[in-house]
N, C-alpha and C positions, 0 to 999 in steps of 0.2 A: 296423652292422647284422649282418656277420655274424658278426663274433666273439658277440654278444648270440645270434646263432641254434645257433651251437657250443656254448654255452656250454648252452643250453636241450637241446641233443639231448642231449647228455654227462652232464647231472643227469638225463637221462630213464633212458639209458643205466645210469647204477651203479643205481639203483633196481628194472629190469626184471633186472640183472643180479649181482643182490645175492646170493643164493642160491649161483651160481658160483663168484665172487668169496669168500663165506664157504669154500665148500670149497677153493677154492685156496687161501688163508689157512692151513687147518687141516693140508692134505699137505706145506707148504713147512716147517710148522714143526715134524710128527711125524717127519719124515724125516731135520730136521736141527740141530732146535732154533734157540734164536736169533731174530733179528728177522724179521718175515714179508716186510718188504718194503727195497727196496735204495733207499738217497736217495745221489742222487750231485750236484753241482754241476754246471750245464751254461751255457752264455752261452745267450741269447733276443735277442728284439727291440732292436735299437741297442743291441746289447752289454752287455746288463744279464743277469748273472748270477741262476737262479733253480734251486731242488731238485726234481732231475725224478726219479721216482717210479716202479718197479719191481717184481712179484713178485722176490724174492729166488733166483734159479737158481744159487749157485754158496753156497761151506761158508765159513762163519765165517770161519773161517780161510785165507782167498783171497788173500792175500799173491802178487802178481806181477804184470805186464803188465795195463794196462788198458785194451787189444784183446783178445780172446778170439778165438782160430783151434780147429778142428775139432779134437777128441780133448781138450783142454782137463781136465785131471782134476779141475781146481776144481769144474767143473758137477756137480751133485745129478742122480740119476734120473728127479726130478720138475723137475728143472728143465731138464733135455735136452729132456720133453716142448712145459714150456710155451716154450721159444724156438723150436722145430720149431713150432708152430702160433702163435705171439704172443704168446699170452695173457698170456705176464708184460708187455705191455706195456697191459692193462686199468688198472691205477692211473693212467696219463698221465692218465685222462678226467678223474681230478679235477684233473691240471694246467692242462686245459681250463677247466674249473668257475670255477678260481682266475683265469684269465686268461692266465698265463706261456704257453699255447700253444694252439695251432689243431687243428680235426679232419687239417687237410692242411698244410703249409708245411716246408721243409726242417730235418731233424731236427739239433737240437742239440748241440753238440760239446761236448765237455770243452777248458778256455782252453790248456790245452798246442798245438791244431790250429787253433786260432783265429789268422789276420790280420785283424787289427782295419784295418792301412792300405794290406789289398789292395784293388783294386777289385771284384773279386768276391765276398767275405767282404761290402762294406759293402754291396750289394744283397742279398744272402742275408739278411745281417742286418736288413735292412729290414721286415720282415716277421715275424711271429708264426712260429716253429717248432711242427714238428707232429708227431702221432702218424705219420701216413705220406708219404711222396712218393714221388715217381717214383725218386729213388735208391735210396730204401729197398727197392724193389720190387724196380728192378732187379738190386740187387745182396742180395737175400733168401739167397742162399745165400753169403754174402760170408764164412764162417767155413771153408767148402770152400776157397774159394780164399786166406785167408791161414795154412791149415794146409799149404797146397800150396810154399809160399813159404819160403826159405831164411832171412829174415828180416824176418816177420811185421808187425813193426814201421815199418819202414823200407819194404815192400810196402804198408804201408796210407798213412801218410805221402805215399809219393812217387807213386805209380799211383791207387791206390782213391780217395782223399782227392780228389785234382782233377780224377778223371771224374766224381766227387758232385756237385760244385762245378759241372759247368759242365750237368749235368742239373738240378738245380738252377735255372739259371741259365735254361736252353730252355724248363722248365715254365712258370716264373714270369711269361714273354714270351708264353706262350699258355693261360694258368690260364683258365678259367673254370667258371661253378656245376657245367655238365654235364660237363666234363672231370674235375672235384672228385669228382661223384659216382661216376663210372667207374671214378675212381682207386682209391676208399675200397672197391667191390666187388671189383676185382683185388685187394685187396689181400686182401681175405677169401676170397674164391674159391682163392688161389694158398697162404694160408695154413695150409688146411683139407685142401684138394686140390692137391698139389703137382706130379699128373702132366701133361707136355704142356706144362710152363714153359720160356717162350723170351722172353727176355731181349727178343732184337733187336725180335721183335714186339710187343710191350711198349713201348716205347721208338716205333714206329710207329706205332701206336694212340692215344698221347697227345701225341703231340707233330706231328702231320702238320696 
């Protein structure tokens, strides 16, 4: 039932939001030519691999790392915009549409981060992956802090990675519709309007 009701708000969604959508299309691809949108492979539901779906924020030719930390010279001007505010992440709605994921559920990994025979990873995995969660939130400014890091990599890996995981883990133990819908407004709220963003409260708010 509610994947069916995701799925109905999301094709409401690209429809009212069609217009937008066309213009970000058209600045991603004057700016830099090239594809307008980034398909990347990411694992879902019980571990089934599916193409999860992007405004395009970095150039053609983006060869390197794929984590992205602050300062990044890969990113486009238009695309520094849309990952400050989200918006490249408007196309997921049609991975909604499609099914591969949820308006809310913890977002999807690329199989390099993936334990498939952690005990954490298989209740993560349990579930439909989503445009936002509580990690995602919380850690909204996660490119400050693995620009801040001696080795980026190994900083998302060993730290970021398993504080995801176990928020993640807290939500999913106290999920429900109205907690869902709170989420999906901080999410926008903090998107839009960045100022007076605090983590810890954040994290108290949805999970108490």
């Amino acid at each position: 039932m509610r994947n069916a009701l995701d799925r109905v708000v999301c094709l409401c969604g690209l429809l009212v939001l069609g217009p937008l959508l066309a213009v970000v299309a058209v600045l991603v691809r004057f700016e830099d030519g090239g594809p307008v949108l980034f398909r990347q492979v990411r694992i879902g539901r019980r571990g089934r691999p599916f193409e999860l779906l992007k405004f395009r924020t970095m150039r053609t030719s983006n060869q390197g790392p794929e984590i992205t930390a602050a300062g990044d010279r890969r990113i486009t001007r238009i695309g520094r915009k849309l990952r400050d505010t989200k918006l490249d992440e408007l196309p997921q709605l049609w991975n909604v549409v499609r099914g591969d994921m949820s308006l809310v559920g913890p977002r999807p990994e690329v199989s390099r981060y993936v334990v498939p025979e952690s005990a954490i990873w298989q209740r993560v995995l349990s579930v439909r992956p989503g445009i936002t969660d509580l990690a995602t939130l919380v850690f909204r400014n996660e490119e400050v802090l693995l620009g801040q890091a001696e080795d980026p990599e190994r900083f998302y890996r060993e730290t970021v990675l398993p504080e995801k995981l176990e928020l993640n883990l807290t939500y999913l133990q106290r999920a429900t519709p109205l907690r869902d819908l709170r989420l999906i407004l901080l999410t926008l709220r903090y998107s839009f309007f960045p100022h007076g963003f605090e983590p810890e409260a954040i994290k108290r708010q949805l999970t108490a």
